[in-house]
C-alpha positions in Angstrom: -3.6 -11.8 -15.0 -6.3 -12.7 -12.5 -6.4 -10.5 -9.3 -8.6 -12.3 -6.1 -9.0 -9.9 -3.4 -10.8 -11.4 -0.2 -11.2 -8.6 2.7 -12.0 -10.6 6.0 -12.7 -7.9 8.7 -11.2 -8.9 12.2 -8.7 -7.7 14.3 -5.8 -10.3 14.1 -2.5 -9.1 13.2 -1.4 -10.6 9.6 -0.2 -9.7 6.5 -2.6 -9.3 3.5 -0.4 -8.9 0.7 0.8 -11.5 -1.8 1.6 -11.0 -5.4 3.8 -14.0 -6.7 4.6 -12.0 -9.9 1.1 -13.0 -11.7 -1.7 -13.3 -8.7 -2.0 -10.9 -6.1 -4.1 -11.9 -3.3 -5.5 -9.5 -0.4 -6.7 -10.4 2.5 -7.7 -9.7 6.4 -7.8 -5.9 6.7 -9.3 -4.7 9.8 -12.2 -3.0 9.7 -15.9 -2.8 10.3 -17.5 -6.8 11.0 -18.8 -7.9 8.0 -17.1 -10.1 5.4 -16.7 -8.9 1.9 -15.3 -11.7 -0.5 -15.1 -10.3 -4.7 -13.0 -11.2 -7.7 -12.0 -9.2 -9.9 -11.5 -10.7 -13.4 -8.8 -10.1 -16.0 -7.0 -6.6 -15.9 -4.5 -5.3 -18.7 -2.5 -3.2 -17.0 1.7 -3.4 -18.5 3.0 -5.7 -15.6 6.5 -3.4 -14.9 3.1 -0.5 -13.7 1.3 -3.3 -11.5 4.8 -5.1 -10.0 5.7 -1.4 -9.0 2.5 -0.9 -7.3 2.5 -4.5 -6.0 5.9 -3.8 -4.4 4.6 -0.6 -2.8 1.2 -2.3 -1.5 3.7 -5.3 0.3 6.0 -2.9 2.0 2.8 -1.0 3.5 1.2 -4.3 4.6 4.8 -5.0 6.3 4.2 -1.3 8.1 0.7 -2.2 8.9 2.0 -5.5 10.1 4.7 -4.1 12.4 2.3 -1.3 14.0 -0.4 -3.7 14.5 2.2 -6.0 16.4 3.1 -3.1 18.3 0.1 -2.1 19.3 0.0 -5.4 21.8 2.4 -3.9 23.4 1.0 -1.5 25.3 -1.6 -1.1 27.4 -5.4 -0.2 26.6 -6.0 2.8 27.8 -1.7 3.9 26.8 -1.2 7.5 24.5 1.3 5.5 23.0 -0.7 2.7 21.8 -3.3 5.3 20.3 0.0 6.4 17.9 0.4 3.2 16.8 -3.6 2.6 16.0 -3.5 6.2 13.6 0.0 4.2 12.1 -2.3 1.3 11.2 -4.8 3.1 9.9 -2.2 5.7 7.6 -1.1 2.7 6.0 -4.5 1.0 5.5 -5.2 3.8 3.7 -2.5 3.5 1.3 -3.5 -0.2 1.0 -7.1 0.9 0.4 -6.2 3.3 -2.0 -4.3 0.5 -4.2 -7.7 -1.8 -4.2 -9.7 0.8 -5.2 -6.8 1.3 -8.3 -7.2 -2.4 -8.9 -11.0 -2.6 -8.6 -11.4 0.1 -10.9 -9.3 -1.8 -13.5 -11.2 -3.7 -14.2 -14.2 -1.2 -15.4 -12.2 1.6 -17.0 -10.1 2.1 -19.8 -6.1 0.8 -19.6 -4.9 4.3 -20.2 -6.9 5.9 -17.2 -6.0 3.2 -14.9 -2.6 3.2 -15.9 -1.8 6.9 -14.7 -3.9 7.1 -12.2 -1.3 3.8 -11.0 1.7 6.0 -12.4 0.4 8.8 -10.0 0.3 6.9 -7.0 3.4 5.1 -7.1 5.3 8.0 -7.9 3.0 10.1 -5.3 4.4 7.0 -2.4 7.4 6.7 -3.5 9.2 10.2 -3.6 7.0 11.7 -0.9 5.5 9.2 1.6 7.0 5.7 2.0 9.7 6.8 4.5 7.6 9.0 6.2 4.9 6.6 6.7 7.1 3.9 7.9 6.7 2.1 11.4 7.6 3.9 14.1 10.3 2.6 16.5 9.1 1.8 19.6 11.7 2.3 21.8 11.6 6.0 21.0 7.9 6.6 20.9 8.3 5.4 24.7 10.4 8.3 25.5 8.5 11.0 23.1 10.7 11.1 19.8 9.2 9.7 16.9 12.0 7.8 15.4 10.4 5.8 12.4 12.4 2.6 10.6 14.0 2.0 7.4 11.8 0.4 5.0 12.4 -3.0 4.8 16.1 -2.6 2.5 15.1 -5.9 0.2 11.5 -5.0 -0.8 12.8 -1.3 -1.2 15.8 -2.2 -2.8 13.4 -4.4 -5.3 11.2 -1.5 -5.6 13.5 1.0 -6.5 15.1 -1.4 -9.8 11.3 -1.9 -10.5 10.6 1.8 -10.6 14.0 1.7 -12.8 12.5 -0.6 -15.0 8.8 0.5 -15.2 10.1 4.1 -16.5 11.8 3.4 -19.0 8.7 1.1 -20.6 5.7 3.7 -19.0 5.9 7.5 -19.9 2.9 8.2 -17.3 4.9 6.7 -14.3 8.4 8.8 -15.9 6.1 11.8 -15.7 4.2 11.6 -13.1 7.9 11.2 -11.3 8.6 14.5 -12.0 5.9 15.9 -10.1 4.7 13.5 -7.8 1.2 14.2 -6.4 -1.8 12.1 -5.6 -5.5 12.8 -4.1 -7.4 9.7 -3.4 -10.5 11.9 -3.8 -9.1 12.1 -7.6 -9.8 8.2 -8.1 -13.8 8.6 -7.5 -13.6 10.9 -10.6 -12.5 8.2 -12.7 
């Protein structure tokens, strides 16, 4: 499997996130202005692990996606807009926590890189990809924070992946059973 990863720093509102099943391709996260462009070579990582975590990483670039188009809508100097930067940059996070995963494949053993994978996904999954979800703009304008469904077909798709993945990975079928995740934790590795 060969992963490219092109990080283009700008401030255009896009998503970065493409995995066709054996490529994944990131690209455009905001950030500081530089250009960083890497490859990564081959990775062996079981594919039912990295489609799981694939599926994850595209439903927070769809979050980052929607904040960052919802940001236009208000004005500069609006408490509301400032919400929907700290949105952006919760789910960038997540996002930067799976290329760091994926970077570090690539110089560590299968093993290690698979649970720390298992750990993640199962950390996102049962406690944080609903509550990290876009907020709904309508109610942020009149002070509730009422946050959307994840996107039903790439959650739906993630959920028969997770399905899948545990019966073929004991880490992620462990690491399901007590979910947790410190992105500190992956510097240790």
């Amino acid at each position: 499997m060969i992963i490219s990863i092109n990080l283009i720093w700008g401030d255009i509102c896009q998503k970065i996130i493409k995995y066709d099943g054996k490529n994944i391709t990131i690209s455009g996260l905001n950030g500081v202005n530089e250009a960083i462009d890497f490859n990564i070579g081959e990775i062996k990582i079981k594919n039912e692990l990295l489609q799981t975590a694939c599926d994850i990483a595209q439903i927070y670039d769809l979050y980052r996606y929607s904040n960052c188009q919802k940001i236009k809508l208000f004005s500069k100097n609006s408490p509301q807009r400032d919400k929907f930067i700290l949105e952006v940059h919760k789910n960038e996070q997540r996002l930067i926590e799976f290329l760091i995963l994926i970077r570090l494949a690539s110089s560590k053993p299968a093993k290690e890189i698979e649970k720390a994978i298992a750990e993640w996904i199962s950390f996102i999954y049962s406690k944080r990809i609903r509550e990290e979800s876009p907020i709904i703009t309508e109610d942020v304008r009149s002070g509730e924070l009422i946050r959307e469904s994840p996107p039903s077909e790439q959650y739906n798709n993630l959920k028969r992946n997770i399905t899948n993945a545990k019966i073929n990975i004991p880490f992620l079928k462990d690491a399901l059973l007590d979910p947790h995740f410190n992105d500190n934790d992956l510097f240790l590795l």
